[in-house]
Residue frames relative to the residue before (quaternion, step in Angstrom):
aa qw qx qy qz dx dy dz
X 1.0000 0.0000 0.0000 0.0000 0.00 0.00 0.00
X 0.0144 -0.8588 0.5084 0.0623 3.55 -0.81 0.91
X 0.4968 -0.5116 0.5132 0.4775 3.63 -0.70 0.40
X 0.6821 -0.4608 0.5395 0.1772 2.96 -2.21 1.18
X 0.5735 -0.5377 0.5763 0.2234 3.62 -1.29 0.16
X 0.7507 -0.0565 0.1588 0.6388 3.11 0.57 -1.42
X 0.0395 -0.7209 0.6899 0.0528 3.77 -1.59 0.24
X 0.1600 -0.8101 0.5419 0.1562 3.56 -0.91 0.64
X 0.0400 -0.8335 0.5496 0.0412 2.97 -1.14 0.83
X 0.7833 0.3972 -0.0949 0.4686 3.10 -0.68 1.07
X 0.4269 -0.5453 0.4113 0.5927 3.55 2.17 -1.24
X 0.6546 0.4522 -0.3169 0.5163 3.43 1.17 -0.76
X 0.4030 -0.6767 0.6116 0.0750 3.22 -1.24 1.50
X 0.0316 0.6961 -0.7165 0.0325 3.68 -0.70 1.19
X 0.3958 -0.6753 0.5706 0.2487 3.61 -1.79 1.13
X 0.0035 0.8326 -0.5285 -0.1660 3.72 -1.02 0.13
X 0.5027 -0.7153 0.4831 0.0476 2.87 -1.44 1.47
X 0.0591 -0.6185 0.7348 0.2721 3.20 -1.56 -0.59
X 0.0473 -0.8216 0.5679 0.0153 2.84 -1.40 0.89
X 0.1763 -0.7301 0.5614 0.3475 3.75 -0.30 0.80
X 0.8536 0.1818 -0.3040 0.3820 3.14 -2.09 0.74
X 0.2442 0.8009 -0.5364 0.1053 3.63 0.87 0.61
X 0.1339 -0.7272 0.6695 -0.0706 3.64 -0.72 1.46
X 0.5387 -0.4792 0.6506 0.2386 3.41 -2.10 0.46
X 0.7491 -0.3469 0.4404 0.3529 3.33 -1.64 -0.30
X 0.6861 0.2424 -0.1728 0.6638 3.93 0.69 -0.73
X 0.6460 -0.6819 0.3430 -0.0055 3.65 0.78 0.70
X 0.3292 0.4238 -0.5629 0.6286 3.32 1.99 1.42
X 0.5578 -0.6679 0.4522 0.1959 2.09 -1.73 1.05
X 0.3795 -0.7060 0.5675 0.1885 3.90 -1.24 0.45
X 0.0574 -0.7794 0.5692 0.2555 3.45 -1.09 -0.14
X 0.7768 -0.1168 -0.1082 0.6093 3.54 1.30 0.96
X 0.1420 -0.7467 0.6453 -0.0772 3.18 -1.36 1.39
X 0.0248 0.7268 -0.6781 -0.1065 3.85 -1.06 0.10
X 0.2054 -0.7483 0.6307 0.0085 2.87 -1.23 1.53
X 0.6166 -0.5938 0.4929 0.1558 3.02 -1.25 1.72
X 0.7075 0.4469 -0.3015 0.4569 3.33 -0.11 -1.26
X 0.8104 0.1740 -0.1186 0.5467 4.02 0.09 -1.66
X 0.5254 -0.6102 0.5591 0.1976 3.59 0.05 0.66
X 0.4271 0.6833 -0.4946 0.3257 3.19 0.66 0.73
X 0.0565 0.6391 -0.7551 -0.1348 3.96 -1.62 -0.41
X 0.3933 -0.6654 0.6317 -0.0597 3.01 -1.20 1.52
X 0.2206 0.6394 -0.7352 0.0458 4.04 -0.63 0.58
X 0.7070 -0.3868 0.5612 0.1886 2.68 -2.21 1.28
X 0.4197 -0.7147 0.5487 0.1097 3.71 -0.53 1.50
X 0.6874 0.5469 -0.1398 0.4569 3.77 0.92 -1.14
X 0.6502 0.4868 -0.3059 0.4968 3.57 0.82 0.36
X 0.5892 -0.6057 0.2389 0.4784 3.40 -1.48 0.78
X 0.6368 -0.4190 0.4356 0.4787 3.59 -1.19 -1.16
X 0.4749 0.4632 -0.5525 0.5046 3.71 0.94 0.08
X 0.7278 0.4400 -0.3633 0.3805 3.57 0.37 -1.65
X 0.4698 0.6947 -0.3772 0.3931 3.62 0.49 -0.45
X 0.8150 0.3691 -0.0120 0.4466 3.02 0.74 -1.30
X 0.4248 0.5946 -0.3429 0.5903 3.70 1.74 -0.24
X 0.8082 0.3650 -0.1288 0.4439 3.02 0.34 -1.50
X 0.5777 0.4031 -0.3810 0.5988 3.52 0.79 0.09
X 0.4253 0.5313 -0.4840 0.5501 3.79 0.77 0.15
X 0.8037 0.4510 -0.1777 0.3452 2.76 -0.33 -1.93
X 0.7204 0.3967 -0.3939 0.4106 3.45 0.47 -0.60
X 0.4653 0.6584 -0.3227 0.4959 3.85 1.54 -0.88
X 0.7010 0.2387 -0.3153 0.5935 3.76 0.50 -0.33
X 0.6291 0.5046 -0.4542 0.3786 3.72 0.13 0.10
X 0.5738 0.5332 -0.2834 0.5532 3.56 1.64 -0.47
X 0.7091 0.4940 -0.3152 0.3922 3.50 1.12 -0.49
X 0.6594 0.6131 -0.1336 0.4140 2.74 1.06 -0.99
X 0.6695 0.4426 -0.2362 0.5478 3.36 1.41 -0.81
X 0.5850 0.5739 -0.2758 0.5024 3.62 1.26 -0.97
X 0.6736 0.4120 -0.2546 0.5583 3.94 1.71 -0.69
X 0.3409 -0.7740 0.4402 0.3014 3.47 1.37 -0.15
X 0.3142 0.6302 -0.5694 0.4241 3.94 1.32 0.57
X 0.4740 -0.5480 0.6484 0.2338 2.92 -1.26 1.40
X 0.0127 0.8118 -0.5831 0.0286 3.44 -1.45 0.24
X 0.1194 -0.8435 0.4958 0.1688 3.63 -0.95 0.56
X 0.7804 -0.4748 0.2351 0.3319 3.62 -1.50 0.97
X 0.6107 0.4831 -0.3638 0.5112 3.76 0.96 -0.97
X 0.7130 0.4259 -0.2757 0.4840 3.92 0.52 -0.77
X 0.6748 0.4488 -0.3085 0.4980 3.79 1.04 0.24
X 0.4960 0.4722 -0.4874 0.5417 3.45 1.42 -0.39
X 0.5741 0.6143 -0.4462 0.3066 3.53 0.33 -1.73
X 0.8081 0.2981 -0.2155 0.4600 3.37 0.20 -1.52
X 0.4464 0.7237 -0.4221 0.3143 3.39 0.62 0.12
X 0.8468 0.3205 0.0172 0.4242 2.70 1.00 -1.82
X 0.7420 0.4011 -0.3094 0.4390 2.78 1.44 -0.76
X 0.5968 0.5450 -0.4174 0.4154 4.15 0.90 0.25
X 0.4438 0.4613 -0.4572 0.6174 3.90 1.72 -0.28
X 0.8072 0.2907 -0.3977 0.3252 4.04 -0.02 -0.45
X 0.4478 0.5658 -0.5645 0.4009 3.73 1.61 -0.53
X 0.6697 0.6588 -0.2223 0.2608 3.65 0.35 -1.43
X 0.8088 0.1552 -0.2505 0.5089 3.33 0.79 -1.22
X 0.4386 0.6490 -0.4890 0.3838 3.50 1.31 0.00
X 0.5080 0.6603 -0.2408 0.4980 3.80 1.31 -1.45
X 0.0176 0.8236 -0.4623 -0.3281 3.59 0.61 -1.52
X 0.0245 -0.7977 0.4862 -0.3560 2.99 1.72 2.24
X 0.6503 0.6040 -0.3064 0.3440 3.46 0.86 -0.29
X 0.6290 -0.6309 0.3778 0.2523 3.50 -1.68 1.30
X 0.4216 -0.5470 0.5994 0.4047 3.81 -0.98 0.37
């Protein structure tokens, strides 16, 4: 199973990467960001393929949310993170 190229959220078409050693500005490390501005999502290259996928959730609801302007906090994005990658492959709703 490989991460998509690109996902859209919202209509807006954002590419995703992997990236080993993927760090913030002050240099902790991250295991997935989406940047607003470059339409981008960044995942942490070094991780299994489930996490991959969490974290490529997780970052997918941070785009919604922000695109709904609903203020939102980090513990309620993991949840959904994690818990729609396990509804899915539990469901076998999930992409080859």
């Amino acid at each position: 199973m490989k991460l998509p190229k690109t996902v859209s959220i919202g209509g807006i078409k954002y590419s995703v990467k992997e990236i080993k050693e993927l760090r913030d500005s002050d240099n902790s490390k991250l295991d997935g960001v989406i940047n607003y501005n470059k339409l981008t999502i960044s995942i942490e290259a070094d991780m299994s393929e489930d996490m991959k996928y969490i974290i490529l959730w997780h970052e997918v609801i941070h785009g919604i949310l922000n695109q709904s302007d609903i203020p939102h906090k980090e513990n309620l994005v993991a949840t959904l993170g994690y818990g729609i990658y396990g509804f899915l492959r539990a469901n076998k709703m999930w992409w080859n």
